[in-house]
C-alpha positions in Angstrom: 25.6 9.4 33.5 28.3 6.8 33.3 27.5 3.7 31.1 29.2 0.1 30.2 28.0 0.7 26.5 32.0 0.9 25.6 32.7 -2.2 27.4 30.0 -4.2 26.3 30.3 -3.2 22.4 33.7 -4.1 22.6 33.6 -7.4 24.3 31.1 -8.6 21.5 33.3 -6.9 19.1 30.4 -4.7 17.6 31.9 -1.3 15.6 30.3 2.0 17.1 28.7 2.1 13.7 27.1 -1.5 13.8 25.9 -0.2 17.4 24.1 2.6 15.9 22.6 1.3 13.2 20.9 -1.4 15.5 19.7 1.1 17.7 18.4 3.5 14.9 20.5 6.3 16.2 23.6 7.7 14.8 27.6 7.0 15.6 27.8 10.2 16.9 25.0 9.9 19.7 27.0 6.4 20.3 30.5 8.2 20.6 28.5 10.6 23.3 27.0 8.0 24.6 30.4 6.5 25.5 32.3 9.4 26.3 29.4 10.7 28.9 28.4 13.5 27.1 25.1 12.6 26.4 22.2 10.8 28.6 20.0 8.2 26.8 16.4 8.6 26.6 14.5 6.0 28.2 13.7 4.6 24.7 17.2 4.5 23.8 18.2 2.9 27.1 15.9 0.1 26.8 16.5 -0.8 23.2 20.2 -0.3 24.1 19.8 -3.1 27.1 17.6 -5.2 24.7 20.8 -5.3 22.3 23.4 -6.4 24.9 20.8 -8.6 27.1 21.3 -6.7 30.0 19.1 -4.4 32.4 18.6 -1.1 32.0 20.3 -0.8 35.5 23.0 -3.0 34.9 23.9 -1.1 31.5 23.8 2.5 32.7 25.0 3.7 36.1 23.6 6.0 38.3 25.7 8.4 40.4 24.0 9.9 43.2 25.7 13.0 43.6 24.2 13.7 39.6 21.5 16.3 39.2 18.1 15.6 38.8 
């Protein structure tokens, strides 16, 4: 699932690490996060939308052709 995670972190100038510490995950599972090769629980994906004071929606986008 494709995300703005990237985007956002870097427009508020926030270091993968910072990220991840504020979300009580690890810079890995933000690099992942970022590169598509990990989904975000729905815990992860609200606290993650919390952070950037966004929408769940807005932050993470879905692609219909994805499996469900």
């Amino acid at each position: 699932m494709k995300n703005k995670i990237q985007q956002l972190r870097k427009l508020r100038k926030v270091t993968q690490q910072e990220l991840a510490d504020a979300l009580s995950v690890t810079r890995q599972t933000i690099i992942s996060l970022e590169n598509g090769r990990y989904n975000a629980s729905l815990t992860l994906a609200h606290k993650a939308a919390q952070f950037f004071g966004t929408t769940i929606e807005e932050l993470f986008i879905f692609e219909d052709d994805e499996n469900l």
